[in-house]
C-alpha positions as CSV (number, residue, x, y, z in Angstrom):
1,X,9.7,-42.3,-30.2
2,X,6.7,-41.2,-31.8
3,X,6.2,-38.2,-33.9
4,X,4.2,-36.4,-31.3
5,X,6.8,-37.1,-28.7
6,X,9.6,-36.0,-31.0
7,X,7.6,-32.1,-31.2
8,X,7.0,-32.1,-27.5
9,X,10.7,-32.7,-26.6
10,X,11.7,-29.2,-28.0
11,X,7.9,-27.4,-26.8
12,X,7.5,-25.1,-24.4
13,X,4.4,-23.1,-23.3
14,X,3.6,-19.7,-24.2
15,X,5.4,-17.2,-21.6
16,X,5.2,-13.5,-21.3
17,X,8.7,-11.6,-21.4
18,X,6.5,-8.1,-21.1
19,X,3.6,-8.1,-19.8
20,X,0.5,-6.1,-20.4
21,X,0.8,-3.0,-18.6
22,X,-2.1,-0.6,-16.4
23,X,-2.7,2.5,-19.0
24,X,-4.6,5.8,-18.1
25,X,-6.0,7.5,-21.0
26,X,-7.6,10.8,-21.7
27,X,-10.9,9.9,-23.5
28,X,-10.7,10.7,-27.4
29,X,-6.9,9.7,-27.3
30,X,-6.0,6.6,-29.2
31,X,-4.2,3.3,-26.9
32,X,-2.0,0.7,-27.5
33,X,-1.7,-1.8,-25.3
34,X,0.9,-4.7,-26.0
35,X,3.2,-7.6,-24.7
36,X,5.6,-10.2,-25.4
37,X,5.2,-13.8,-25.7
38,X,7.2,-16.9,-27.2
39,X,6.1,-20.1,-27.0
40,X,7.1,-23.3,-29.1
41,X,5.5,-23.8,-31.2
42,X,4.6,-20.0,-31.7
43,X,1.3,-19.9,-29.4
44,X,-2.2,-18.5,-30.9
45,X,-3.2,-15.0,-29.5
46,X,-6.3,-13.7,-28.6
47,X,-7.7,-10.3,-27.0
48,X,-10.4,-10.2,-23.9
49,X,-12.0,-7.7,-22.3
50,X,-13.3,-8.2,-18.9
51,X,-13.1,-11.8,-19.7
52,X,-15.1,-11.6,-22.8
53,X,-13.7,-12.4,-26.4
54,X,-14.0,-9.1,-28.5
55,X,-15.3,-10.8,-31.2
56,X,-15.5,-8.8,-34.3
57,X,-15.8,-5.0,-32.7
58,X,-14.4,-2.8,-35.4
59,X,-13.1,-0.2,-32.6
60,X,-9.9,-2.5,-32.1
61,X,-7.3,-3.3,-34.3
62,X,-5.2,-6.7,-32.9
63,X,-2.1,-6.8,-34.4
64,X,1.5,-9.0,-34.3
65,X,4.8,-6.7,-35.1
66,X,7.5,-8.6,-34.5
67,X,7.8,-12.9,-33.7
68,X,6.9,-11.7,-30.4
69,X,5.5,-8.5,-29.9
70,X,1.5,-8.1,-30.0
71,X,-0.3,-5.2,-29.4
72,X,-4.4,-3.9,-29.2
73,X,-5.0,-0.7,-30.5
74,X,-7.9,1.9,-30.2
75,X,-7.8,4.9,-32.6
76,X,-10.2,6.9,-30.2
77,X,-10.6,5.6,-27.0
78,X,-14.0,6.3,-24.7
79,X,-15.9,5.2,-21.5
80,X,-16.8,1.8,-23.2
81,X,-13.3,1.1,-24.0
82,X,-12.7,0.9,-19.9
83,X,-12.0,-1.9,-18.0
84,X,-9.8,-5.0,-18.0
85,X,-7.6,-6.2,-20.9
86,X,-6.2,-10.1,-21.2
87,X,-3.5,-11.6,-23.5
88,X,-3.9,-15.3,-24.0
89,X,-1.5,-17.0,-25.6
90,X,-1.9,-20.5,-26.2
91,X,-0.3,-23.7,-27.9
92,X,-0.1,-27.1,-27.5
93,X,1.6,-27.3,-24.7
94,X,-0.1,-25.4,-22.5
95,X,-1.5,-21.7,-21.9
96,X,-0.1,-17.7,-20.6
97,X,-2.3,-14.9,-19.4
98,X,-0.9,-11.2,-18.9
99,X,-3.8,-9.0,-18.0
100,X,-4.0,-5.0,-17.0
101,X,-6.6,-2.6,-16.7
102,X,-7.4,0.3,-19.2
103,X,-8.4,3.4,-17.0
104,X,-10.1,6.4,-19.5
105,X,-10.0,9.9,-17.6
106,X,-12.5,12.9,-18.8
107,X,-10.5,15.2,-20.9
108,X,-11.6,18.9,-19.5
109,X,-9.5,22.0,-20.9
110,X,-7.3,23.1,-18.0
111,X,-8.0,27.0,-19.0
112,X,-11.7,25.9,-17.3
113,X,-10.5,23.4,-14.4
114,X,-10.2,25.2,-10.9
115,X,-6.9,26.2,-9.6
116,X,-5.9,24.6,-5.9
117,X,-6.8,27.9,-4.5
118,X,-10.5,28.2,-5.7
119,X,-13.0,27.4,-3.2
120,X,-14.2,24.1,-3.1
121,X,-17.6,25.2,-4.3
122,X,-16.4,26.1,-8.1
123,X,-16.9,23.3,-10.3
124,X,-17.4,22.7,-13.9
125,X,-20.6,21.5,-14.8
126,X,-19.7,20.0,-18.3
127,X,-16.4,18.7,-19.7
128,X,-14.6,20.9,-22.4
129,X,-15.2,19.9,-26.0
130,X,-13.2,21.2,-28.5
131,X,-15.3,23.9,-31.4
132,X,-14.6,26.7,-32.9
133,X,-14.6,29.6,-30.5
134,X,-16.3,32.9,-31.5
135,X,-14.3,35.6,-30.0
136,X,-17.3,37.5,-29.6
137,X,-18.8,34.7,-27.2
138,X,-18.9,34.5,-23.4
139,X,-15.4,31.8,-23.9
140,X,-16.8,30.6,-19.8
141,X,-20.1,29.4,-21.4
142,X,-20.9,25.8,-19.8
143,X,-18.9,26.8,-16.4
144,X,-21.3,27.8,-13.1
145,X,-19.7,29.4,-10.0
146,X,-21.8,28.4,-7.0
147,X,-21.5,30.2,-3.8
């Protein structure tokens, strides 16, 4: 029996035990994302978004916690940051994909969102930003009322 042969008999391919999971965040909110996988030996992980390697993009931070625990995070996540994550994990013998989409939402202060019972021709016209507030301002600046 070779050497080779001998470090294949106790292999196995990467597998997830968690897998990545769908996240909805409000933009400007940081996100983790994260999953499990063992492998023998202990598979090489990389990070993809919509199918393309994220290469050296400073706005992520890939890191390993535990033996099997990995997790991407985003300390302020926006529009760009959209889309759909992959976990590849992969050693020699073989290769494990857990994938999930990232869904960022508009964060609009709910003091300016519509009730249910205002007519369907209120909207907002910008989203809500936070500043300092003068009280001596109109506080519904940026908000139209049509009709």
């Amino acid at each position: 029996m070779s050497a080779t042969d001998a470090v294949r008999e106790g292999a196995r391919r990467p597998e997830f035990s968690q897998h990545l999971s769908r996240t909805i965040v409000l933009e400007g909110a940081p996100t983790r994302l994260e999953c499990k996988v063992s492998g023998c030996p202990a598979p090489e992980v990389r990070w993809l978004k919509d199918r393309r390697s994220l290469g050296d993009d400073v706005s992520y931070e890939a890191t390993c916690e535990e033996a099997e625990l990995y997790a991407l995070c985003v300390g302020a996540t926006y529009s760009e940051h959209a889309g759909w994550y992959s976990c590849v994990a992969r050693n020699d013998v073989g290769t494990a994909v857990s994938e999930a989409k990232l869904t960022v939402e508009r964060a609009y202060h709910s003091a300016l969102r519509p009730s249910r019972n205002v007519g369907a021709a209120t909207h907002l016209t910008r989203p809500w930003e936070p500043s300092v507030v003068d009280p001596m301002c109109d506080v519904l600046s940026g908000v139209s009322v049509v009709g």
